[in-house]
VOKOL-645524 format. One record per residue (C-alpha): x, y, z. Coordinates in Angstrom, 1 decimal. Layout:
# residues N
[pt [X,Y,Z]] ...
***
This chain:
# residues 88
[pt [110.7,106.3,93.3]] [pt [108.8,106.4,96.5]] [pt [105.1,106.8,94.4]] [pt [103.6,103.7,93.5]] [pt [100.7,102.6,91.8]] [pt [99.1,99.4,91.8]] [pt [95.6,98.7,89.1]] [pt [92.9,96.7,90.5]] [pt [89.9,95.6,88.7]] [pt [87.5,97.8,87.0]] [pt [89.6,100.5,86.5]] [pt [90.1,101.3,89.5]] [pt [94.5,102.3,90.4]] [pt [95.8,102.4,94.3]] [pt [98.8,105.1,94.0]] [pt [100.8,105.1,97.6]] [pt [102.8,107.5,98.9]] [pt [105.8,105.2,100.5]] [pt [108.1,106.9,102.6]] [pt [106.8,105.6,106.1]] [pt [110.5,107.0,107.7]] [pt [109.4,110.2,107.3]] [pt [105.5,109.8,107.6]] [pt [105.1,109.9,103.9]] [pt [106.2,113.9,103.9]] [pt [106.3,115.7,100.8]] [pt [109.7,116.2,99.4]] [pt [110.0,117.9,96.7]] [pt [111.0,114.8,94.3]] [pt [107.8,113.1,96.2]] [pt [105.6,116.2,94.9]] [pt [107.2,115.6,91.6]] [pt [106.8,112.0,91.5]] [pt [103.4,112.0,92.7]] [pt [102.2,115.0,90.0]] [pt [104.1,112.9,87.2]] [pt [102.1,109.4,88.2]] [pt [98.5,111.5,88.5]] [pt [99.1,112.9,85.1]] [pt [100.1,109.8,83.4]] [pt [96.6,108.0,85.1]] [pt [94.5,110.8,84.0]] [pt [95.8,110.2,80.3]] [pt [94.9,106.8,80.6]] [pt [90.8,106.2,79.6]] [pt [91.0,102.9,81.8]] [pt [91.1,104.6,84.9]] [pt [88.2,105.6,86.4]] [pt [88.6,105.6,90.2]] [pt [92.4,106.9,91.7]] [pt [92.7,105.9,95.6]] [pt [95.9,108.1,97.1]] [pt [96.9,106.3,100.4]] [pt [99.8,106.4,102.4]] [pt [102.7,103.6,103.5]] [pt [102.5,102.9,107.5]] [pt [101.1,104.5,110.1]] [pt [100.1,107.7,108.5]] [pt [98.2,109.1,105.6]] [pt [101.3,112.4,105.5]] [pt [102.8,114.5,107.4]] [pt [102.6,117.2,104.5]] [pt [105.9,118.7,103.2]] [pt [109.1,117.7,104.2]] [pt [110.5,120.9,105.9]] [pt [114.4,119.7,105.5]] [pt [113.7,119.8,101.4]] [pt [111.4,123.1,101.7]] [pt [114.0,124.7,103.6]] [pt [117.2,123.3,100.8]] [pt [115.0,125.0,98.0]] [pt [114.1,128.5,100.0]] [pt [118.0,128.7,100.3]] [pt [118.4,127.9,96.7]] [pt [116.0,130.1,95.8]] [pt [117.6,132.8,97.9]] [pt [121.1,132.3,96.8]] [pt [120.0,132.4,93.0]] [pt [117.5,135.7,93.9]] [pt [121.0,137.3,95.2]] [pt [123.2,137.0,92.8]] [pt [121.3,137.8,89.8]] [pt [120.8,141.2,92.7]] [pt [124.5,141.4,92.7]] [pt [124.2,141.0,88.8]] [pt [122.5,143.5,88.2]] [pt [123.7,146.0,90.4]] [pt [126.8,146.2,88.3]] 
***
């Protein structure tokens, strides 16, 4: 998992974005990951303060284009045949 999340004191949890090959970009298994970890701290009533940083140089590049672009094919290819499908 490249979402990690460290508690300090006073409730307060660090969660890092570490992926610094790819400036911390969004994958869709990062966006996952990182959704999953937010929920599970908001459940817990210890947390009060959430800092999101990245690893390395940057904060994130925003999504990772080479997953995006997997998933649009996906997407596509499942939109298609169901088209095909149905035509029948």
């Amino acid at each position: 998992m490249n979402i990690k999340n460290k508690n300090l004191s006073n409730g307060i949890v660090t969660v890092t974005i570490d992926e610094p090959k790819t400036y911390n970009s969004l994958s869709f298994k990062n966006l996952t990951d990182l959704l999953k970890t937010l929920q599970k701290l908001d459940k817990d009533k210890k947390v009060k303060v959430i800092i999101l940083e990245g690893a390395g140089k940057g904060f994130s590049a925003g999504h990772n284009l080479k997953s995006c672009l997997f998933q649009i094919l996906l997407t596509f290819a499942m939109e298609e045949e169901l088209v095909i499908k149905l035509k029948r």
